[in-house]
C-alpha positions in Angstrom: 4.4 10.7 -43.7 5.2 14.2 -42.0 8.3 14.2 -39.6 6.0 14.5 -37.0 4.5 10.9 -37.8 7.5 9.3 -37.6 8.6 11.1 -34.1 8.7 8.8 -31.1 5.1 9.4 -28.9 6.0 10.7 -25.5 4.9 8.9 -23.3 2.8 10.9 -20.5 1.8 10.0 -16.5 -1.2 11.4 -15.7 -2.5 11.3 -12.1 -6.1 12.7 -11.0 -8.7 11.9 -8.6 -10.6 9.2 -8.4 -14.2 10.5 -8.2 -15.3 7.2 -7.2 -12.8 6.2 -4.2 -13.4 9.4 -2.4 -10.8 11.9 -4.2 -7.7 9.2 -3.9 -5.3 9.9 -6.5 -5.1 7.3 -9.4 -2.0 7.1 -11.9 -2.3 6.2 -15.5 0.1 5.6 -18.2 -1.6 4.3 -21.5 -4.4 1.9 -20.9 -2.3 1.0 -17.3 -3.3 2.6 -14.1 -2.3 2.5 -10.2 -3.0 3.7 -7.5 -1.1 6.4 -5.5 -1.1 6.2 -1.7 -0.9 9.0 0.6 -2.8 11.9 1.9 -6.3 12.4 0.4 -6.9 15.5 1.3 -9.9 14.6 3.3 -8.2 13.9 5.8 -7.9 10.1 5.2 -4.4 7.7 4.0 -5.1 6.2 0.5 -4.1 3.3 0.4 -0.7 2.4 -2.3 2.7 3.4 -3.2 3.5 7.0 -2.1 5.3 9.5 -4.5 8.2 7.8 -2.4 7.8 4.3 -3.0 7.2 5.0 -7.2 10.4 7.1 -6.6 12.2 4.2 -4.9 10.0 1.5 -7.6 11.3 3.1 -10.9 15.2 3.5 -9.2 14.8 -0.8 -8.4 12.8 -1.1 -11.8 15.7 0.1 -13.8 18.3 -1.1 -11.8 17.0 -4.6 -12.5 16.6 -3.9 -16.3 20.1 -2.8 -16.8 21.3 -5.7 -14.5 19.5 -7.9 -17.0 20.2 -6.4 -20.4 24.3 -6.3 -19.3 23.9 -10.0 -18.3 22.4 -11.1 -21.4 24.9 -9.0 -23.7 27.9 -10.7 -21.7 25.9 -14.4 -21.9 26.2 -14.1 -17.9 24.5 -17.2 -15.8 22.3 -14.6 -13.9 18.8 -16.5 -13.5 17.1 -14.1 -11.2 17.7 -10.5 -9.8 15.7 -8.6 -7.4 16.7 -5.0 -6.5 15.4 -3.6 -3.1 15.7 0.0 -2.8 14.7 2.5 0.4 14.6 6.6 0.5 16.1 8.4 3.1 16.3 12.0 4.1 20.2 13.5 4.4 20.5 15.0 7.8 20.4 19.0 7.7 22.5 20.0 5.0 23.3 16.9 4.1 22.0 15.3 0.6 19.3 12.6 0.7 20.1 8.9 -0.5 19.1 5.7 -1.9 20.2 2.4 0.1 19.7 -0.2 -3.0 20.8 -3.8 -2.5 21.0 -6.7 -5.2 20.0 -10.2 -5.3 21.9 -11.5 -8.0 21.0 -15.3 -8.6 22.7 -18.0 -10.7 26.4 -19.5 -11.2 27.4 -16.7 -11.1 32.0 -16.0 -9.7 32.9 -12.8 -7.8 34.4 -11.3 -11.1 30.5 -11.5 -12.9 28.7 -10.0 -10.0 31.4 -7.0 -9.3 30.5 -6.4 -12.8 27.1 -6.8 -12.7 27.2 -4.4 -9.4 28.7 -2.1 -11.4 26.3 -2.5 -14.6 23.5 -1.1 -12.0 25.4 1.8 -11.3 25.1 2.5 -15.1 21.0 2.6 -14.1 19.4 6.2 -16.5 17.2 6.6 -13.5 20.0 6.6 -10.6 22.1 8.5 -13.1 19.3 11.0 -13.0 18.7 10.6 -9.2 21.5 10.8 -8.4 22.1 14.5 -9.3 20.5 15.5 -6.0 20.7 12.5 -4.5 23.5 9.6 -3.1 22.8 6.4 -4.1 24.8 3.3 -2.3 24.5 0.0 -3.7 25.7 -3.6 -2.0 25.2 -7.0 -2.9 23.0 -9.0 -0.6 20.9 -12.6 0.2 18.1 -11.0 0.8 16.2 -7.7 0.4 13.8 -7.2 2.7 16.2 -6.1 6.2 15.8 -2.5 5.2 15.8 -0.1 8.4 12.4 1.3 7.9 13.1 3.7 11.0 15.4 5.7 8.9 13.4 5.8 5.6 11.9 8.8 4.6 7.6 9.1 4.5 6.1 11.3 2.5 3.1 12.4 5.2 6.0 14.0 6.9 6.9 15.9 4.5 3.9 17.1 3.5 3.6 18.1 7.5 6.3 20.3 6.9 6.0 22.1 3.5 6.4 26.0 4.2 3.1 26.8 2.5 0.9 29.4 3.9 -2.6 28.5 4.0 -2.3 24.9 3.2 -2.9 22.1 5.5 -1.6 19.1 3.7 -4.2 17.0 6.2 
């Protein structure tokens, strides 16, 4: 066995068009695929998460790992935990941010979940996103009340890209 056999395989996203759902964009990662929403490029919305949302969906995905793994390696009562996380532009000059909140279920006391609010801070992805980017956690009963009016969308972005010659649709 070489030392290249025994290197870990990167693991690659690809995302291309979909010749058969009108040039949408379609993610794949091993034998997995998704589909990505957004512009089409004819002129059209295809329909799933936007480069946004997967932002947002592997900032909650890791969140809730790291949640998990901390709880289990403390032998924490957490049963359940569901992360709900929103994007939203900074004001001019100002950096963007995250608004993440936790659902942390189970017997848990106020000591285990201040700890466990601080395990997702630990997150590799928010430690990565959060570089360029604020991220501001709080514990909550239920995450679905986020302010969509504030969130950022990725058409409007698009809308305003300083590219000559290119009409993002």
């Amino acid at each position: 066995m070489t030392s290249q056999d025994s290197a870990p395989r990167l693991r690659e996203v690809v995302v291309a068009s979909d010749p058969a759902n009108h040039g949408a964009l379609v993610g794949h990662v091993d034998t997995s695929q998704f589909a990505i929403g957004g512009p089409d490029g004819a002129g059209h919305l295809s329909p799933g998460p936007n480069p946004y949302d997967l932002l947002s969906a592997s900032l909650a995905a890791c969140t809730a790992m790291t949640v998990r793994f901390q709880a289990r390696r403390q032998k924490l009562p957490l049963e359940g935990v569901e992360v709900g996380v929103s994007f939203h532009h900074g004001a001019k000059g100002e950096r963007d941010s995250f608004k993440r909140t936790l659902l942390l279920e189970g017997e848990l006391d106020a000591g285990q979940r201040a700890f466990l609010l601080e395990a997702a801070n630990l997150c590799p992805v928010g430690e990565i996103l959060g570089i360029s980017a604020d991220i501001h956690t709080d514990l909550g009963v239920d995450t679905s009340g986020h302010d969509a009016s504030t969130q950022a969308t990725y058409a409007d972005d698009l809308a305003e890209l300083e590219i000559p010659n290119i009409n993002p649709d």
